[in-house]
C-alpha positions as CSV (number, residue, x, y, z in Angstrom):
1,X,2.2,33.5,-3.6
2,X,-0.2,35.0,-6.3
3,X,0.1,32.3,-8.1
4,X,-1.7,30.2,-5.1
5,X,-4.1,32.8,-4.5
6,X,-5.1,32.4,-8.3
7,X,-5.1,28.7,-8.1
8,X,-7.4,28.7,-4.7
9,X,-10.2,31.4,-7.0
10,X,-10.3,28.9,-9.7
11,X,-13.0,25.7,-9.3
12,X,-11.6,23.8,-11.8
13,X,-8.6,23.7,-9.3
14,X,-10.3,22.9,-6.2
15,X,-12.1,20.1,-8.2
16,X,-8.5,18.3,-9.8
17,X,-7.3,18.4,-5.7
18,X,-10.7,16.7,-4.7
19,X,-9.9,13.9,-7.0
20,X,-5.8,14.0,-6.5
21,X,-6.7,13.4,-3.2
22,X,-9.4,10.7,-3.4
23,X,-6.7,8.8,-6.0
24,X,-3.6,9.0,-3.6
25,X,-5.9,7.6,-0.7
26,X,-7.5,4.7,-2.7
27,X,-3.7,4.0,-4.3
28,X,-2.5,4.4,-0.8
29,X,-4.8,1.4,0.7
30,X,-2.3,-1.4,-0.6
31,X,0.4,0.6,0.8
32,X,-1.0,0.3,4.3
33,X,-2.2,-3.0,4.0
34,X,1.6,-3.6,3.3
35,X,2.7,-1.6,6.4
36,X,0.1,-3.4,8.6
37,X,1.6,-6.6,8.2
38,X,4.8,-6.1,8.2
39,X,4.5,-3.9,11.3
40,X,2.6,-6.3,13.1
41,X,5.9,-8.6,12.8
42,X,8.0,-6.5,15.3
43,X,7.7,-6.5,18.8
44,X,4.2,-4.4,20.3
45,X,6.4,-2.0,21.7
46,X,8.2,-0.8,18.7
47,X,5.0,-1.2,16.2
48,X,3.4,2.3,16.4
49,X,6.9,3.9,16.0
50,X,7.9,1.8,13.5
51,X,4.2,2.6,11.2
52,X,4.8,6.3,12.1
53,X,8.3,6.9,11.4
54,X,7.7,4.9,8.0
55,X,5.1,6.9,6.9
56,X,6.3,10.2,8.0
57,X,9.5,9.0,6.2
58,X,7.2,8.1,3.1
59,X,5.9,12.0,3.1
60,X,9.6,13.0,3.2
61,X,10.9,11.5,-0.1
62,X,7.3,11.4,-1.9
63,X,7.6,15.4,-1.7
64,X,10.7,15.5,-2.7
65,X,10.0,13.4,-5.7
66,X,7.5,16.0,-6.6
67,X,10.5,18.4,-6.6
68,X,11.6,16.5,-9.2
69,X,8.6,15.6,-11.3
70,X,10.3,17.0,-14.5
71,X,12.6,13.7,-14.1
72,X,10.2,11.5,-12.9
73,X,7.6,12.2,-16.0
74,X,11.0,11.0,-18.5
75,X,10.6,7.7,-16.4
76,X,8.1,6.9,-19.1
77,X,10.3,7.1,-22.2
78,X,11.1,3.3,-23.3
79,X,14.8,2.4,-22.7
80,X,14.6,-1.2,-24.4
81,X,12.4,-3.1,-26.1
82,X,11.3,-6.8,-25.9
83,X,8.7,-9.2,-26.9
84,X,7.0,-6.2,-28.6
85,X,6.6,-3.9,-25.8
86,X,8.8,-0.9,-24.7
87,X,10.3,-1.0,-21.1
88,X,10.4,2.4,-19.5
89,X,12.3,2.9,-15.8
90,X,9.1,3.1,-14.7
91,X,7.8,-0.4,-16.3
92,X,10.9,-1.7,-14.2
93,X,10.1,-0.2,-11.3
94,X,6.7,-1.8,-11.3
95,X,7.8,-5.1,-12.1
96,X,10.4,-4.8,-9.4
97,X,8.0,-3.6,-6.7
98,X,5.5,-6.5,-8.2
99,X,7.8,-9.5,-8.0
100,X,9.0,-7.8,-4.2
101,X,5.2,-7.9,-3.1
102,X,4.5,-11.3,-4.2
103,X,7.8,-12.6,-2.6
104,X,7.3,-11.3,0.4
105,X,3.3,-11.9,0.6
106,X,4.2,-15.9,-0.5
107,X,6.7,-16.3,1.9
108,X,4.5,-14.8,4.8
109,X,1.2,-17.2,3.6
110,X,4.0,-20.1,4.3
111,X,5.5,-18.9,7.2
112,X,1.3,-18.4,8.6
113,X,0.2,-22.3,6.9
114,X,2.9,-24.2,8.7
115,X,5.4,-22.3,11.3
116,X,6.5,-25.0,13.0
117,X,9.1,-25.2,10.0
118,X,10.2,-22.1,10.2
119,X,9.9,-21.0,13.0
120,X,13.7,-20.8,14.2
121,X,14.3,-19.3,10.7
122,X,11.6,-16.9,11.5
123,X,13.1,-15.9,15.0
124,X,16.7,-15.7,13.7
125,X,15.4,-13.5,10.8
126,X,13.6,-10.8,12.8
127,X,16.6,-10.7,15.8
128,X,18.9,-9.7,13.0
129,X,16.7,-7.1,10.5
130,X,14.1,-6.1,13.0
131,X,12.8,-2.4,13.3
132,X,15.2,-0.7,10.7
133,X,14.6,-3.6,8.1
134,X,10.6,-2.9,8.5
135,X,11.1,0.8,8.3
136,X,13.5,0.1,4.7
137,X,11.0,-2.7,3.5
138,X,7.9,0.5,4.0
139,X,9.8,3.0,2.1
140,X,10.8,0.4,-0.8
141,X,7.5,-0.1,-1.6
142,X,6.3,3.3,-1.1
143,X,8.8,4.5,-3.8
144,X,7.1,2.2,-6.1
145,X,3.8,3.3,-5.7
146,X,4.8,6.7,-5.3
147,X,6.2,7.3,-9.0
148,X,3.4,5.4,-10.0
149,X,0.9,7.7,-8.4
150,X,2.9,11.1,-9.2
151,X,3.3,10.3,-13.2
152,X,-0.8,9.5,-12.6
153,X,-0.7,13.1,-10.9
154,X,1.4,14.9,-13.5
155,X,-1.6,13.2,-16.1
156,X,-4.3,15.4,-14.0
157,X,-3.3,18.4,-13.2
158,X,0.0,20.3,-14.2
159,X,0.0,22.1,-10.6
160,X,2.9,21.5,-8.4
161,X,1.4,23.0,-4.8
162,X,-2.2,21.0,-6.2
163,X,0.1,17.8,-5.9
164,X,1.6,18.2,-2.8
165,X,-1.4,19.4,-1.2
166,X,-2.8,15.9,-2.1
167,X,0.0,14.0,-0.9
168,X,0.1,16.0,2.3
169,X,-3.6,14.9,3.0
170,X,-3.0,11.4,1.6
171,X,-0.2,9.8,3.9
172,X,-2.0,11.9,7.0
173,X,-4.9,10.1,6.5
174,X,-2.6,7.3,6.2
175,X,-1.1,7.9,9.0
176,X,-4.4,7.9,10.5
177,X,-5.2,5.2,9.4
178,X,-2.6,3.1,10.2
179,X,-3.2,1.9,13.7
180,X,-6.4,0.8,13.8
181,X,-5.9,-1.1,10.7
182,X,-2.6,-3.0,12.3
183,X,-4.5,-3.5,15.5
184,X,-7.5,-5.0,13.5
185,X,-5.8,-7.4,11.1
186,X,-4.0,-8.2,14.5
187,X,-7.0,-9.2,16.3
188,X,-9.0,-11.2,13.1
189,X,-6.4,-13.7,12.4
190,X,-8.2,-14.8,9.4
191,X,-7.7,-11.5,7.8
192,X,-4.0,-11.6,8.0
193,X,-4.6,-14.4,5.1
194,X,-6.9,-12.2,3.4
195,X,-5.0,-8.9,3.4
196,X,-1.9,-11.5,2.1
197,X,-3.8,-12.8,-0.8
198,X,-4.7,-8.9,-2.0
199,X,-0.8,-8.0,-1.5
200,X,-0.4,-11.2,-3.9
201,X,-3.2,-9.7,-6.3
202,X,-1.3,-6.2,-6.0
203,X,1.9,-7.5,-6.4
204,X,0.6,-9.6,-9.8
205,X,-1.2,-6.6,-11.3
206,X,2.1,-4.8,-10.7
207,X,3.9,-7.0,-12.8
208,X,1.4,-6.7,-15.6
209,X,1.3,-3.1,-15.3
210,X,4.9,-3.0,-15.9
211,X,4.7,-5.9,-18.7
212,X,2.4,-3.4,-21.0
213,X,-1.3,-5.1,-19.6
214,X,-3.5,-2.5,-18.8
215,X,-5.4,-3.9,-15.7
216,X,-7.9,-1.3,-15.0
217,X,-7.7,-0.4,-11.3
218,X,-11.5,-0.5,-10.7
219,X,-11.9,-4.1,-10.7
220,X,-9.0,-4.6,-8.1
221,X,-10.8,-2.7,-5.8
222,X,-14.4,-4.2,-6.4
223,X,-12.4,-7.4,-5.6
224,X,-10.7,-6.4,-2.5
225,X,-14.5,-5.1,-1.4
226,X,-16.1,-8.0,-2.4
227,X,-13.6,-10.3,-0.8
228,X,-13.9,-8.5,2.4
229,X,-17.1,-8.2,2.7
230,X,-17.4,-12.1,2.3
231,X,-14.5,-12.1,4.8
232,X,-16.7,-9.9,7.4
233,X,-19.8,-11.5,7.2
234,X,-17.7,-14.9,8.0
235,X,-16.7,-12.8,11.4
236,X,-20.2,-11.7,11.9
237,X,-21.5,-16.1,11.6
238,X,-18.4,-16.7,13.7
239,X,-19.3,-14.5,16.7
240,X,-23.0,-15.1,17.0
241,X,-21.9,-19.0,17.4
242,X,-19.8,-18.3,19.8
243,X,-22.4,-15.9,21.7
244,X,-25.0,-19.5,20.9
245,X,-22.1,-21.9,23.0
246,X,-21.6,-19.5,25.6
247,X,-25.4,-19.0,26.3
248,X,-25.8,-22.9,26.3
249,X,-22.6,-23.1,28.5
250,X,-24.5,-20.5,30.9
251,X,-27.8,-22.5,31.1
């Protein structure tokens, strides 16, 4: 307890939450983009209980991971080599989650360009995986990014209650978060393709990550915001020519 009350009279620590907590909630955006989708698979009724109890799941083994942060910092000690570079347990973990995100993104962009194939498949596949299967799928991914972001954390600030603090605030906002996002990629079809293509990107820079290619997270992002900017201002053009043919329709 005194060591919290120390920690709370010292800037430096209120500054190293401030940015613990802006990092978990930019790293957490292709986490939710992830959850969006894949929630929006399952029947309306069992959506919002299926985005909560994922997350609130998330929260559950993300702080527990902190309690073992000791062990998750050794992820980072090389187990093999190859071509040159040194795979740690957390390189595999990366390229894991990484080949999992562009599977699953590449066989959602075909399922969305022609359904008519797969559409039995489709049916079949969600009457036997359904709601558990989307709440598994959330927390796979969320383990990935989560020992990605705590060995980040660990880099920042070496102050256990500082990190959980941060996650606590992170996945709430998530949380948050997570409906309207769902109900808008739901309601803008075209940005269902969109948010696929960054889970592709994601899932790619992943893979490099965990390969030993240092993509620097910055121009991800600038990416995703460029892209959907473009992809916004396409809605904006969209809906003022459909406001144009229904006030010639009127006259």
């Amino acid at each position: 307890m005194q060591d919290i009350l120390l920690l709370m009279q010292d800037p430096t620590a209120w500054i190293a939450l401030v940015t613990l907590i802006v990092m978990e909630v930019v790293l957490g955006i292709d986490n939710l983009i992830f959850i969006s989708i894949l929630t929006n698979k399952l029947p309306p009724e069992n959506r919002e209980s299926a985005r909560r109890i994922g997350i609130g799941l998330a929260l559950v083994m993300r702080l527990a991971l902190l309690g073992t942060v000791a062990w998750i910092v050794q992820l980072t000690t090389p187990v093999f080599t190859a071509f040159g570079h040194g795979y740690s347990w957390k390189d595999m973990i990366l390229i894991a989650g990484g080949l999992f995100l562009v599977w699953k993104a590449t066989k959602e962009i075909h399922h969305s360009v022609d359904p008519q194939d797969h559409e039995e498949d489709f049916i079949t596949t969600t009457a036997t995986t359904g709601f558990a299967a989307a709440i598994g799928q959330i927390l796979l991914l969320d383990l990935v990014f989560s020992v990605d972001s705590i060995i980040t954390a660990v880099g920042m600030t070496p102050h256990l209650p500082i990190m959980v603090v941060a996650v606590i605030v992170a996945v709430t906002v998530m949380l948050v978060a997570s409906g309207p996002l769902a109900r808008f990629i739901e309601k803008n079809p075209t940005i269902v393709m969109l948010a696929l293509g960054f889970l592709l990107m994601i899932g790619t820079t992943l893979i490099a990550e965990g390969a030993g290619f240092h993509v620097p997270k910055g121009y991800i992002y600038a990416a995703m915001a460029f892209s959907a900017l473009v992809e916004v201002l396409n809605m904006l053009s969209r809906r003022k020519r459909q406001r144009d043919k229904a006030a010639k329709a009127a006259k």
